[in-house]
C-alpha positions in Angstrom: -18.2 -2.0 23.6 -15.1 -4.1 23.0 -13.0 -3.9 19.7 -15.0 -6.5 18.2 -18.0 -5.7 18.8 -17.0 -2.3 17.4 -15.8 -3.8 14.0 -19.1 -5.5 13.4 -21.1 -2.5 14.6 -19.1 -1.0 11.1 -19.7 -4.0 8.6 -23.2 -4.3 10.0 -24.2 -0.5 9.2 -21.9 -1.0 5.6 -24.1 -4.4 5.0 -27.1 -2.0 5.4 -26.1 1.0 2.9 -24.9 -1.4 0.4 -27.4 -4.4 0.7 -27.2 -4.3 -3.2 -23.8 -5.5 -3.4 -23.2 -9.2 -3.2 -19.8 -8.9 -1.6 -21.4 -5.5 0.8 -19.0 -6.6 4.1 -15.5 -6.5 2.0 -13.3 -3.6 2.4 -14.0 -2.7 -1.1 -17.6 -1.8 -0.4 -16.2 0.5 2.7 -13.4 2.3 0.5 -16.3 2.8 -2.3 -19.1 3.7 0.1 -15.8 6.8 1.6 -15.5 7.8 -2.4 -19.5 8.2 -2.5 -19.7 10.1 0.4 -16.6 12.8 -0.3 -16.6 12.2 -3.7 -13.0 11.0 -5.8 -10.9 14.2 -5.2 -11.2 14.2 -1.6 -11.0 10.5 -1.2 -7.5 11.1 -2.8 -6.5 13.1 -0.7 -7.7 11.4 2.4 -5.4 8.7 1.3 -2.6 11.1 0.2 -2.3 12.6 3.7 -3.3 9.3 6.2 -2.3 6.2 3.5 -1.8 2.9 5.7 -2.9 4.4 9.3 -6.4 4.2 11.2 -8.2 7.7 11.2 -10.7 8.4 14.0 -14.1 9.8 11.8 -15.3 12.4 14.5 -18.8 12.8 14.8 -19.1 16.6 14.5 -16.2 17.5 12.7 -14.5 20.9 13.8 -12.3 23.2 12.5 -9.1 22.0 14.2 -9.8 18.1 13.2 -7.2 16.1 11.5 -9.7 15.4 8.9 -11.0 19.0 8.7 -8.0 19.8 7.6 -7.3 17.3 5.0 -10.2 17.4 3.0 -12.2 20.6 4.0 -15.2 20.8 6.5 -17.7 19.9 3.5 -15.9 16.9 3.2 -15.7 16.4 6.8 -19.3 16.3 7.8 -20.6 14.6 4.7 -17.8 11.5 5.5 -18.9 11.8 9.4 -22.3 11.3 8.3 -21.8 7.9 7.4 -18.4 6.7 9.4 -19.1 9.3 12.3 -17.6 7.5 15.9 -15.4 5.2 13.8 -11.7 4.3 12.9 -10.8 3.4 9.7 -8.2 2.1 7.9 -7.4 4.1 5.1 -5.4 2.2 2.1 -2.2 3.3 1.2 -2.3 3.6 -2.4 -5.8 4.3 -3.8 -4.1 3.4 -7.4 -3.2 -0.6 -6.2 -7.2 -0.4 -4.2 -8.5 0.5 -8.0 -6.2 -2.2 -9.8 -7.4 -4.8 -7.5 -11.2 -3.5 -8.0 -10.7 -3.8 -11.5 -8.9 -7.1 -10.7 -11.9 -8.6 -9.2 -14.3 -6.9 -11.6 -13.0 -8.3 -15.3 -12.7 -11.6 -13.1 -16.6 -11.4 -12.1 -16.6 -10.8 -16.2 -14.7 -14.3 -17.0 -11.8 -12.6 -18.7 -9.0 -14.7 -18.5 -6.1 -13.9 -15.7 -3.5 -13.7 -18.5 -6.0 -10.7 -20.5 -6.5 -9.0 -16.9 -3.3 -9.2 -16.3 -1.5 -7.5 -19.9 -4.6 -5.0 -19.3 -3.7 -3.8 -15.6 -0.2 -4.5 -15.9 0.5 -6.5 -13.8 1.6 -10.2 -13.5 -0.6 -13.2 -13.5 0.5 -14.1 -10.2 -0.4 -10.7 -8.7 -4.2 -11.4 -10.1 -4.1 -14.7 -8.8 -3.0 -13.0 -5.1 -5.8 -10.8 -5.2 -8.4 -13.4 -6.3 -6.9 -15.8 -3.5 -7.2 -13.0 -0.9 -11.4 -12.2 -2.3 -11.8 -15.9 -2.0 -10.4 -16.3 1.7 -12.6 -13.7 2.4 -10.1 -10.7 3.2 -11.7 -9.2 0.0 -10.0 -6.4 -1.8 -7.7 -3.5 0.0 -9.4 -0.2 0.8 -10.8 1.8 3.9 -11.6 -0.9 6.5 -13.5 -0.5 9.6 -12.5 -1.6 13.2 -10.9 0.4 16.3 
């Protein structure tokens, strides 16, 4: 299976667990559907420990894994359960993936960028960034699947 064929292999199952969504293929949806599955504090973690590197999901965690030992083997099998096989890109900061969530989120609400922008604390042309980046379809930052 080549790398790309890989990398729709993940969107494809995430479309499928999150058919709800209307934006289910964006890497929002992946980092949300990781929080769901570990739960917050482990998520966290998870990003604490492998922030801005690809982490290789085993599909039976053990023990000695990498990810065994960052988050506990609870943890492990319920997050191998979903991404199990797969690589994923875990964000760097899960505090600028939440800001750009909420970014996205007041937009969907029609507040204005300026409002967004004194409430997240951040400048206007940060929001306008992240709404650029949703629109071009590189959606907001979070866990993204792919080899």
């Amino acid at each position: 299976m080549s790398a790309g064929e890989s990398r729709m292999a993940i969107v494809s199952r995430a479309q499928l667990r999150v058919a709800d969504e209307p934006d289910a293929s964006s890497r929002r949806s992946l980092f949300r559907q990781v929080g769901q599955s570990i739960g917050a504090a482990a998520a966290d973690k998870l990003i604490a420990d492998f922030g801005g590197r690809r982490l290789y999901i085993p599909m039976t965690p053990a023990v000695g894994d990498v990810v065994t030992g960052s988050i506990g083997l609870d943890a492990a099998t319920a997050i191998a359960r979903v991404f199990g096989g797969d690589r994923l890109l875990i964000p760097s900061s899960s505090h600028q993936t939440r800001r750009r969530e909420h970014i996205v989120a007041m937009r969907a609400e029609r507040i204005s960028i300026s409002r967004i922008a004194r409430a997240l604390r951040c400048t206007e042309r940060y929001v306008y960034k992240v709404l650029a980046s949703v629109r071009s379809g590189g959606g907001a930052p979070g866990v993204q699947g792919g080899t």
